[in-house]
Every structure is written in C-alpha cells, then in structure tokens.
C-alpha positions as a Python dict, from the first residue, in 0.01 Angstrom:
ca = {
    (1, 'X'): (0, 0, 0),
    (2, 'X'): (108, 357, -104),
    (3, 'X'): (224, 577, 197),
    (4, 'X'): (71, 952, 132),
    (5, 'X'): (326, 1186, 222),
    (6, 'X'): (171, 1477, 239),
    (7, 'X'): (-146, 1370, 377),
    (8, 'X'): (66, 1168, 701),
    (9, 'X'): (242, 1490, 760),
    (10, 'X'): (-52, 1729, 741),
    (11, 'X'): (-229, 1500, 997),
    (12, 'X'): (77, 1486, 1237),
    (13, 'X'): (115, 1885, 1164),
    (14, 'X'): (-265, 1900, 1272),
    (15, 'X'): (-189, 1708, 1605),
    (16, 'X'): (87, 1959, 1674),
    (17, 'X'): (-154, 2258, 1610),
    (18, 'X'): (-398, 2147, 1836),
    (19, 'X'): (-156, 2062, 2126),
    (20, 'X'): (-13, 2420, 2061),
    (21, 'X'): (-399, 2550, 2098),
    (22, 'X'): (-431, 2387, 2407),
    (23, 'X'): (-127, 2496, 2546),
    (24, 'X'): (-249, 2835, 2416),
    (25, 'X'): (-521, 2843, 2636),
    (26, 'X'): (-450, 2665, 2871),
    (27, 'X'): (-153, 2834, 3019),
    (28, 'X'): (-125, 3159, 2820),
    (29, 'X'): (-512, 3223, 2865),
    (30, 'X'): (-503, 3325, 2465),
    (31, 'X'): (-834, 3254, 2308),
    (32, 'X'): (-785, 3517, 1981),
    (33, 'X'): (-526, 3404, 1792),
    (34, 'X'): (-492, 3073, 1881),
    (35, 'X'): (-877, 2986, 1750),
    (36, 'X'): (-717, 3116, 1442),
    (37, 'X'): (-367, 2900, 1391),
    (38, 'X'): (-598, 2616, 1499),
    (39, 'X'): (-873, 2665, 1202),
    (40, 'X'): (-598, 2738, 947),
    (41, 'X'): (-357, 2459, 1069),
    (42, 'X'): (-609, 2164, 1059),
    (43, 'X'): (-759, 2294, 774),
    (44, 'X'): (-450, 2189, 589),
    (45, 'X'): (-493, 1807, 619),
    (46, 'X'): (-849, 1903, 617),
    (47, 'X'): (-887, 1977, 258),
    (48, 'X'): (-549, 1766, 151),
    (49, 'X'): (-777, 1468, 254),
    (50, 'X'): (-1110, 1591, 90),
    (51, 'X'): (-859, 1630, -237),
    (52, 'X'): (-790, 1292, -227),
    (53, 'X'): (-1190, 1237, -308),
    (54, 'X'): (-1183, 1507, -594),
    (55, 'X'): (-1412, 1427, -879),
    (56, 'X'): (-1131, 1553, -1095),
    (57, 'X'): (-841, 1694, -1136),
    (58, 'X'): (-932, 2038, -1106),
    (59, 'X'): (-1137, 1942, -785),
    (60, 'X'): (-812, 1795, -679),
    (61, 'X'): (-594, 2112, -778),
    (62, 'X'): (-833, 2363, -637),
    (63, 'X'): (-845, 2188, -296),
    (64, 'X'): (-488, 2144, -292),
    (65, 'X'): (-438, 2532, -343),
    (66, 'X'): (-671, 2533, -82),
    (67, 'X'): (-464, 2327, 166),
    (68, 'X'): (-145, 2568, 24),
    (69, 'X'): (-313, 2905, 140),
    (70, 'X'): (-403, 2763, 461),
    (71, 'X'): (-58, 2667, 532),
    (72, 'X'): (86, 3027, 440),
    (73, 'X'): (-231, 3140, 663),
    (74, 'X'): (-92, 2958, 908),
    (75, 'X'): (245, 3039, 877),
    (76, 'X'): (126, 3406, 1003),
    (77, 'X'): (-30, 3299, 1299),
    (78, 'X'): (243, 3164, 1427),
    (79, 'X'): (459, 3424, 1364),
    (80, 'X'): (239, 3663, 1502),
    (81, 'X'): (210, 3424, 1815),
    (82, 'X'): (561, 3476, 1831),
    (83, 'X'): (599, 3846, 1794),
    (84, 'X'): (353, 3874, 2027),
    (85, 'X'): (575, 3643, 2263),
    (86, 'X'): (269, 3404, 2295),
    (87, 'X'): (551, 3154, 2182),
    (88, 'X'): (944, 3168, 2207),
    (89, 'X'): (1147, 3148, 1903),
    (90, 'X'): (1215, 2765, 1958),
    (91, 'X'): (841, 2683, 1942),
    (92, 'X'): (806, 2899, 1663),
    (93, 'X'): (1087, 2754, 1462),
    (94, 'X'): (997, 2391, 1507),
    (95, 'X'): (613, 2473, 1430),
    (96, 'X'): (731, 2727, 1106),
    (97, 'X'): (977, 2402, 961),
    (98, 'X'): (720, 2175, 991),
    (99, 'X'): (427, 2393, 778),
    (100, 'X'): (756, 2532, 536),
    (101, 'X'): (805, 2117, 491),
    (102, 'X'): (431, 2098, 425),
    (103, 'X'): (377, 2393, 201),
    (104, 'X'): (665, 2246, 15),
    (105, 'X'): (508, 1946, -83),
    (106, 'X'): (183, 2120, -174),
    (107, 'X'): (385, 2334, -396),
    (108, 'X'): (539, 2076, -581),
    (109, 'X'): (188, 1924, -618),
    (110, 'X'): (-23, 2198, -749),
    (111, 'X'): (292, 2264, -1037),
    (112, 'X'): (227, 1931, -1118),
    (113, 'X'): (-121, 1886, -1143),
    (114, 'X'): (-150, 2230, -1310),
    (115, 'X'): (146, 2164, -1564),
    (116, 'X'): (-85, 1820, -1646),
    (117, 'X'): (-402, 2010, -1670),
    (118, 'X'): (-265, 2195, -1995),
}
C-alpha cells in the first residue's frame, strides 16, 4: 500500500496545532489568535484529505491550493504568536519548519497537477 506523504504529515502537523492550541489556552489564557492557527492549521490536512476524493483533477488542484493558502495562513499565525511572545522562538521555529516542509510538498503538487491540466 502507497504511503501519502503529504497527507501523514498534514495530519501529524494538525496534532501539533492542536496541542499548541491547548497549550495556548491553557496556560497563556489566549483565546484570539490561537482559534485562528488552529482553524488554518487543521484545515490543511483538512482539505489535503477531501482532495484525495476530488471528482477531478481540477477538484483535486483547487483543494490542494486550498490546503497551500491555509498553510501560508498559518504560517502568520504563528509568527504573530511569536511576535507577540505568545511563543518563544524555539516553538516557533519547530512549528514554522514543519508547515515550510508541508507547504513544500503542496507546492510541488499543485505545479504538477496544473502543468498536467494543460
């Protein structure tokens, strides 16, 4: 059986973003922001997954450019969690590899599919 890349690390990514929500509001009493880097960051795997059901390939490419905004949404978040020292640069940078990783991947895809699509 094929191992989906993308779609193993978007879920493990999602995991990540909801631990970081909890710890959000759990010990930094943030409610704001971190409703935010949680609805972009699962959203990622989200619509990576519902891509993999696409009646065709332009379903497919338009909810993987889906998927690839969220992650650069998310990729704000989190740096605004850190400017706003909600996070310290070490959370940050872990969290910010991970969703650069990801948007990577979705990059590569959407060229692809697009590039076929012509």
């Amino acid at each position: 059986m094929n191992k989906n890349i993308v779609k193993e690390k978007s879920f493990n990514f999602a995991i990540r973003i909801v631990k970081l929500y909890k710890y959000l509001t759990e010990e930094k009493k943030e409610f704001v922001l971190s409703k935010q880097v949680l609805k972009s960051g699962t959203s990622i795997g989200a619509n990576i997954n519902e891509a993999q059901q696409g009646q065709s390939k332009k379903d497919f490419l338009m909810k993987m450019n889906i998927s690839l905004k969220e992650c650069t949404e998310t990729k704000y978040w989190i740096e605004l969690l850190s400017a706003t020292e909600y996070i310290n640069q070490e959370q940050k940078e872990s969290i910010i590899k991970d969703c650069i990783e990801i948007e990577k991947m979705l990059t590569s895809i959407v060229k692809t599919t697009s590039d076929s699509l012509k």
